[in-house]
Structures are given as structure tokens and as C-alpha cells.
N, C-alpha and C positions, 0 to 999 in steps of 0.2 A: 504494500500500500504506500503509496507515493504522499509524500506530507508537504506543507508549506509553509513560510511564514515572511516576512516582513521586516526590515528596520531603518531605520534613518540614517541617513549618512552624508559625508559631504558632497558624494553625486547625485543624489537624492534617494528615491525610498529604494533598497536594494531589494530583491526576492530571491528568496532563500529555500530552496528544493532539496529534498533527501529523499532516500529511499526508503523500504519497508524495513530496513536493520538501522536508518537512524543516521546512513552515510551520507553524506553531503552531495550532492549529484551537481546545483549550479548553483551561483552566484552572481544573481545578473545586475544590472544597474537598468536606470531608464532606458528606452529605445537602444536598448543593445540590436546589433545587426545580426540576423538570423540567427537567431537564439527564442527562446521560449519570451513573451514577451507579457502572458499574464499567465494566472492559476488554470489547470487545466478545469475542467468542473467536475472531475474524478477524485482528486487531490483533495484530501483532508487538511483544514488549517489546523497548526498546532503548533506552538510556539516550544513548547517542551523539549521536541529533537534538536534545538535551534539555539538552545542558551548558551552552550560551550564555544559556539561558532558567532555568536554576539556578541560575545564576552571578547572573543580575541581578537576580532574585525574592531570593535570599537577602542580596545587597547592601540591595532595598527594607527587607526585612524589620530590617535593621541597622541601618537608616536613613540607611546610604550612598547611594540610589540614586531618585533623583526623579521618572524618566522613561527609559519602558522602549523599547528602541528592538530589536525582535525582528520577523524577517517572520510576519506573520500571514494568517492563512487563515481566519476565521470563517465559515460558511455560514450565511447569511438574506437576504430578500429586500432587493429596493434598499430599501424605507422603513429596513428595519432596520438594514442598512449606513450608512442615513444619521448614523442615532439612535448607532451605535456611531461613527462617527466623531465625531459632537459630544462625545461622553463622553469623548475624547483630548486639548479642549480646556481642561478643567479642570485647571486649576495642582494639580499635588502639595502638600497641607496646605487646598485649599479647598473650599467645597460650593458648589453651585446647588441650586434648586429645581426639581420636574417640570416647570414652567412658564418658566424661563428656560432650560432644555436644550429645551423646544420649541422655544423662539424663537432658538434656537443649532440647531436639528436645521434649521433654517426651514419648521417648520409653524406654520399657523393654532392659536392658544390654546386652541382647541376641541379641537384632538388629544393633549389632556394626557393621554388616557387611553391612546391609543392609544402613546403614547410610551412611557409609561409602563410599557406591558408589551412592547415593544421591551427597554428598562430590563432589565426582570424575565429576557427569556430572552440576554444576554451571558453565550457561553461560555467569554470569555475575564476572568473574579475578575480583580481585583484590575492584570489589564495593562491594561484597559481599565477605567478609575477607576468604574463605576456606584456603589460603595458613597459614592461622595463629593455623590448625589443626596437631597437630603430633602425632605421634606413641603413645601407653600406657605406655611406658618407655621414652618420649622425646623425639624420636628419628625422624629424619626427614622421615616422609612418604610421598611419594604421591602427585604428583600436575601435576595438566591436561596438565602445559605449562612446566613442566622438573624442577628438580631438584633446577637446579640452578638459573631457577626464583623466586622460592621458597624463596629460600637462600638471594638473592637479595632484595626481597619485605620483610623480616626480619628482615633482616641487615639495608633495610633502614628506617623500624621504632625504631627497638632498640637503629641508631645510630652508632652502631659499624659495619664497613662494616666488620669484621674479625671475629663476633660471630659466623657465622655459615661454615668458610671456610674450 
């Protein structure tokens, strides 16, 4: 049985998906791009699976909290699995590029693309760092929930809210 819940945040109200053992499955923000975008109407609300994973999202957010350590449950194939496991590897306050998360995911540099949109569909914001991947020159690319969530989830581990404005 698939559960749900809700909480407030600096990108706004985030939704919060588990599965029938209580794993975390997504963590979406507003108008995430092709991602689940409300409650299915199967899904039971229930705040109870969801306190441990609010507890430590809101710590992140305070900038107590570096590294999230919650069971997760994200559904994608083994490539994708792979690509979201390498995105775990990234130090809290650092970036890679699509091209050293390949070479960290261990594909061929020719599957930057393919990674890439691995990247694009983690259901799991912000527990799973993808906002912390940029362009091959630095440059800000890409994030399922805009831009400027991006910039914000940056800005708030670097510290400097003005680094990426």
C-alpha cells in the first residue's frame, strides 16, 4: 500500500511517497518535470511513514544535516539505479559534471546522454543530490523542479545565497 504525505519547504510544499514497508519511493517539489505531480487517489495519506524523512529534510534545509540516511525504495531500471546510486557519492556542498557522474555511474563517456536523463527522472529531490550535477563547462543545467530550485538547494549548501544568482 502506497502512503503519502506533505511538508513545507523552501521550494515549496514537497510530497512525500513510500511504499507498503515505509520506504521512501519520491520526493518531489512543485511542478517537478515528469515525475508524479499529485497523490494518486489509491494512496493513503499518512504522515506517520514520513516523520524520520521530515525530520532530516528539515534539518538539511537548516543546514544541520549533510547526509541523509533514510530506506529508500526508488523504482527504475538497473542502469538507473546505477546513475542514482552514483549521485549518493557526491559530498554535500559539491558538484560534478554529467561527465564525471558517468565515469562515477561506470559508463562509457559516450553515455553522457543517456545519464543524463537517468539524472532528469530521480524521484527522490534533493535525498538523492542530482541538483548538485552541472553542465561540462559548470554551467547550471537541468533540474526536474526549475532552475531556481536548483540554485537555491546550492546556494544553501555552499552558504552563499548569491553564488548562483
Amino acid at each position: 500500500m502506497t502512503s503519502y504525505s506533505t511538508m513545507d519547504s523552501p521550494l515549496g510544499v514537497l510530497l512525500l511517497v513510500a511504499d507498503g514497508q515505509g520506504r521512501l519511493s519520491h520526493v518531489l517539489a512543485p511542478n517537478t518535470k515528469g515525475q508524479v505531480s499529485s497523490p494518486d487517489p489509491d494512496w493513503i495519506e499518512d504522515p506517520a511513514p514520513f516523520a524520520e524523512a521530515v525530520a532530516q529534510l528539515t534539518a538539511y534545509f537548516e543546514g544541520e544535516l549533510k547526509e541523509f540516511d533514510l530506506p529508500l525504495a526508488p523504482v527504475g531500471s538497473e542502469f538507473r539505479q546505477r546513475v542514482w546510486d552514483a549521485l549518493d557519492t557526491i559530498p554535500y556542498g559539491a558538484t560534478v559534471t554529467y561527465g564525471e557522474l558517468t565515469s562515477a555511474a561506470g559508463r562509457p563517456a559516450t553515455s553522457v546522454r543517456a545519464v543524463a536523463g537517468a539524472v532528469g527522472a530521480n524521484p527522490l529531490l534533493i535525498v538523492r543530490p542530482c541538483h548538485r550535477v552541472l553542465g561540462a563547462n559548470g554551467a547550471l543545467t537541468g533540474f526536474a523542479a526549475g532552475l531556481d530550485a536548483k540554485k537555491l538547494l546550492l546556494g544553501l549548501e555552499s552558504r552563499d545565497q548569491s553564488l548562483f544568482n
